[in-house]
N, C-alpha and C positions, 0 to 999 in steps of 0.2 A: 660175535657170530654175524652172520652175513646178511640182509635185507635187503626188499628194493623198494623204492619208497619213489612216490610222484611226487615229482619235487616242483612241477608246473606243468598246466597245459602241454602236452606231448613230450614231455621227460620225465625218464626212469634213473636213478642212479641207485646202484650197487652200492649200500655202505655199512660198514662194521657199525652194530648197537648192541646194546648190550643183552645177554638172555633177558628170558621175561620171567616175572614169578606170577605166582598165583595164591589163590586160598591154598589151606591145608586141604588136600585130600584130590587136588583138581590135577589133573594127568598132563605128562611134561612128553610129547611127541617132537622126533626126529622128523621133519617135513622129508618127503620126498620128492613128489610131482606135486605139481599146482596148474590146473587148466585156466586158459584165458576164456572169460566167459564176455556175453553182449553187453552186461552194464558192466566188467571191468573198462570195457573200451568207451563206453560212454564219460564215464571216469577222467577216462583219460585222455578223449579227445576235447568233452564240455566241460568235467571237471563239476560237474553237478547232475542226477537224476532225480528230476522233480526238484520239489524245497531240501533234498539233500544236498550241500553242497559242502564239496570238500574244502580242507583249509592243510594247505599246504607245510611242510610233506606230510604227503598220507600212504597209509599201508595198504596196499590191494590186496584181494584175494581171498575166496569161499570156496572154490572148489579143489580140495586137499585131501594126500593119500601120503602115509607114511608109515612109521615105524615107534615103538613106544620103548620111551628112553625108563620112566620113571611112574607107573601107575599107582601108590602107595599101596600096593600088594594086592591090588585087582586083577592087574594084567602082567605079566611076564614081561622082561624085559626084550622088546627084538620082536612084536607079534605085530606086524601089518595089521593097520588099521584103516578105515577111510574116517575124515573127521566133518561129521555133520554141522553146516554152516551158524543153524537158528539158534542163538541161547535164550531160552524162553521162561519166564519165572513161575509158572505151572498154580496161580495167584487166582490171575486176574478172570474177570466172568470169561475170554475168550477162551485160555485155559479150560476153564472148570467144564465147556462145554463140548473139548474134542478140537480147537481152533486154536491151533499153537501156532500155526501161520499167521492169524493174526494177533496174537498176543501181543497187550498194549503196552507193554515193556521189553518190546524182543530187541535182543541185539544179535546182529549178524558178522559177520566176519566181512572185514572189509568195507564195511559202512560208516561213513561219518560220524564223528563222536559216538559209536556203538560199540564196537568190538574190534580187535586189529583184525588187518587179512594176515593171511598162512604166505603169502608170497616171502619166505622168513628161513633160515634153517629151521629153529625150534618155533616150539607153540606151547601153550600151557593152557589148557582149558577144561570145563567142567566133564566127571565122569561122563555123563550120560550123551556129550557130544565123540563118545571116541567107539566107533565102531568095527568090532574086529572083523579081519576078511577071512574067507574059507582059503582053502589051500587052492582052489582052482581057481583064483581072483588075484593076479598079480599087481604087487603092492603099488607099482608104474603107473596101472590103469584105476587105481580105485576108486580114485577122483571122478571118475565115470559115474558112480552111485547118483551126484548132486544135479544134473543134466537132466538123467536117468528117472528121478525121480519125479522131476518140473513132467515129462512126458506122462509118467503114468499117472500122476495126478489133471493131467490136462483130462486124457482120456477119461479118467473115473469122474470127472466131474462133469463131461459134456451127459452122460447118462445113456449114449447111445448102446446098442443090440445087434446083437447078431442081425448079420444080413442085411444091416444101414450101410447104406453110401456116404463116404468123409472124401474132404480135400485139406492137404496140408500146404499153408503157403510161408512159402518159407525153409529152404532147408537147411540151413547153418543146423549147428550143433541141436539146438532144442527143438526145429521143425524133424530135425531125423532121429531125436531120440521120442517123439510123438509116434512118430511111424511106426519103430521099433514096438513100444507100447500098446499100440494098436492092435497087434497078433494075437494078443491077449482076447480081446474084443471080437475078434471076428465079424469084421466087414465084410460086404461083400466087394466093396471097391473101393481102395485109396487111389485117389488124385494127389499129385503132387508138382507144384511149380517153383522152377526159382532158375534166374536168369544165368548161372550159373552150373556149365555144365557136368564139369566134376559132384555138383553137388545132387543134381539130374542123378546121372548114376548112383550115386549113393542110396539115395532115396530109394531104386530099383532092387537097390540091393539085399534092402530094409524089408521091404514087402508092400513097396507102391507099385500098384498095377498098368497105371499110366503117369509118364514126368513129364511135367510142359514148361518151355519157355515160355514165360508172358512176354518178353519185350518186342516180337514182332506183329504181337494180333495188336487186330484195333482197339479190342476193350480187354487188354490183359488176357490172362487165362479163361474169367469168365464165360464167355461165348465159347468157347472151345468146351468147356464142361457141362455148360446149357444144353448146348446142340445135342449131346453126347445121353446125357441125362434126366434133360428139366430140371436139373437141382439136385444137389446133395443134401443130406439129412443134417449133415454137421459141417462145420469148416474151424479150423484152427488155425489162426491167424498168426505167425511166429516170424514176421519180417520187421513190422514197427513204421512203416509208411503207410502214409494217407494212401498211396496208389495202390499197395495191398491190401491196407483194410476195405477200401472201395471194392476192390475185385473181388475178396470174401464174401463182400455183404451179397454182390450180386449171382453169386454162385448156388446160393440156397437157394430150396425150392421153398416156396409158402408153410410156414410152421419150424422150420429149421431155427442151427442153435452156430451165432458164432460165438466162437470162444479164442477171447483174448487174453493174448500169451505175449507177446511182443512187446516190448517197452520202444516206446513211438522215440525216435531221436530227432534232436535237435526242438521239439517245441511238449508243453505237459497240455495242450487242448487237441483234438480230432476233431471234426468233420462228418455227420451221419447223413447218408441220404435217406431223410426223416419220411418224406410220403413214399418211398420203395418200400423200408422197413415197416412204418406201422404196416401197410396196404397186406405186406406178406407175414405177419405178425409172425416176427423175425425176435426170436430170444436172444439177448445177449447176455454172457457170461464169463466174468473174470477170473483172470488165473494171479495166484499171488505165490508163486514159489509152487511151493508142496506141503503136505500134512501126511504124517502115516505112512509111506509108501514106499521106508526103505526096506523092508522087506520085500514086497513086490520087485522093487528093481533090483537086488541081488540074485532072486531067483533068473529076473529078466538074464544079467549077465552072464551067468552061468551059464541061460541054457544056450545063449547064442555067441561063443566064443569067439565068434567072427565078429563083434560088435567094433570092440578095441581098435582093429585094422580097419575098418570104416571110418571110424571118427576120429580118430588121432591121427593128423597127416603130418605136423611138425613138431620136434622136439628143439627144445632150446637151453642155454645156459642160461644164470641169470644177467651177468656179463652180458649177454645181446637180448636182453628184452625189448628195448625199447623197435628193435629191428621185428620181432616176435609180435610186437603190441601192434605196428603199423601192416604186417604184412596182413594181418586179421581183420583192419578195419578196412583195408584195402582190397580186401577179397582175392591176394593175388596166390597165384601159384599153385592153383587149385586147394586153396586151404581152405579144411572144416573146422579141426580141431589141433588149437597151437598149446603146446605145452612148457611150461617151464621146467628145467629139471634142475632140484639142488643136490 
């Protein structure tokens, strides 16, 4: 069967390996679609995130939607599935208390020495990670689910309320499946930046009320939402540079909550502007994936069928990934959301 494997720093190659097996009873999926996500491309352009570091070749790939070859009579064969990334041993204290995102023995798809990535025809993984779609959830987009879900857990854990003011910075794929999330919550105003004007639109399209470039003000967005505001109650920070998390921090009003979403590239330390922060006793809060929340985001997708055509703007073969992998980290051609299709 056919794979694509990093075989170094900014090379992808297409090569025949052999199926995979698994335990008795763990489910053998037809891969379909595979989204390119921001730590695939960190992957692939550092070829490490944080003390993860890959060791060549390695298997990309978490975000996965397919078809079920072989369920050992759980699932019919041919039933569109999405396939959840986290395999968690349901063990450990993090487990036992609700926190499978942090579970001390998670393996992930696509993570070094963890779990392989879905970027694969087949896959072969435990029951409880094969998620059937409804019939109004095309098997193409299901992969959407794992995005989808990093958003609605940003939101449920910032704890914000109806009729809070939010800013999202950032809107590649996971700044605009935040947005999306948001509806839920009922803001009274999303802010939304990112230098990138296709992704401006999108954002609008989502249910942000105002989209700004930051790259011609003098302090970012910040000032532009100050003026506007005094401060927003929340910010969610989904771009991964020093010069946005800077502009988040300064966009909160006094008692506000940033929430860090972003995997900062290129270095594992940041930078706080510590007398802003404490002065405005500024909460910070981390995002590590998701927990719990793919129910939420099914309903999410369902009920906004226009999500898909938002956030998917390229499709690919696996043959031209590595064309798929740079044109993403490149921000060109107005792309959100690059897909591989097997």
């Amino acid at each position: 069967m056919k794979a694509l494997l990093l075989t170094a720093p900014g090379r992808l190659e297409c090569r025949d390996v052999p199926r995979p097996e698994g335990p008795p009873g763990w489910v053998r999926v037809r891969v379909r679609s595979v989204g390119i996500c921001g730590s695939d491309i960190h992957y692939f352009v550092e070829g490490r995130i944080g003390d993860q570091v890959v060791s060549f070749p390695h298997q990309l790939g978490h975000e996965g939607s397919g078809v079920v070859l072989d369920a050992a009579g759980r699932l019919l064969p041919g039933v569109p599935v999405y396939l959840e990334p986290a395999v968690v041993c349901h063990q450990c204290d993090q487990c036992r208390i609700g926190r499978e995102n942090t579970c001390r023995r998670i393996r992930f798809f696509g993570n070094p020495n963890e779990f392989p990535g879905c970027m694969r025809e087949e896959v072969v993984v435990p029951p409880e990670n094969v998620i059937p779609l409804p019939p109004s959830i095309p098997v193409e987009v299901g992969f959407l689910l794992e995005p989808l879900c990093i958003g609605m857990y940003a939101v449920a854990r910032s704890g914000i309320g109806e009729g809070a003011s939010v800013a999202v910075v950032g809107c590649g794929p996971i700044g605009l499946s935040v947005i999306a999330a948001l509806s839920d919550a009922k803001p009274r105003m999303i802010y939304a930046t990112d230098p990138v004007g296709a992704r401006r639109e999108a954002a609008r399209a989502l249910g942000a009320d105002v989209a700004l470039d930051p790259s011609p003000l003098e302090h970012g967005a910040a000032s532009a939402v100050l003026s506007q505001t005094g401060g927003v109650d929340a910010v969610y920070e989904c771009a991964g540079t020093l010069a946005s998390i800077d502009d988040a921090i300064h966009m909160l009003r006094p008692g506000g909550v940033l929430m860090l979403v972003g995997i900062p590239e290129g270095t594992d330390r940041v930078a706080f502007d510590h007398s802003h922060m404490r002065r405005n006793e500024i909460t910070i809060v981390n995002v590590r994936r998701q927990n719990r929340m793919i129910g939420r985001a099914l309903s999410l997708l369902e009920r906004r069928p226009d999500l898909p055509d938002i956030l998917i703007t390229h499709r690919f073969p696996p043959e031209r990934a590595e064309e798929a992998f740079s044109l993403v980290h490149e921000r060109r051609d107005g792309v959100i959301k690059a897909v591989i299709d097997f």
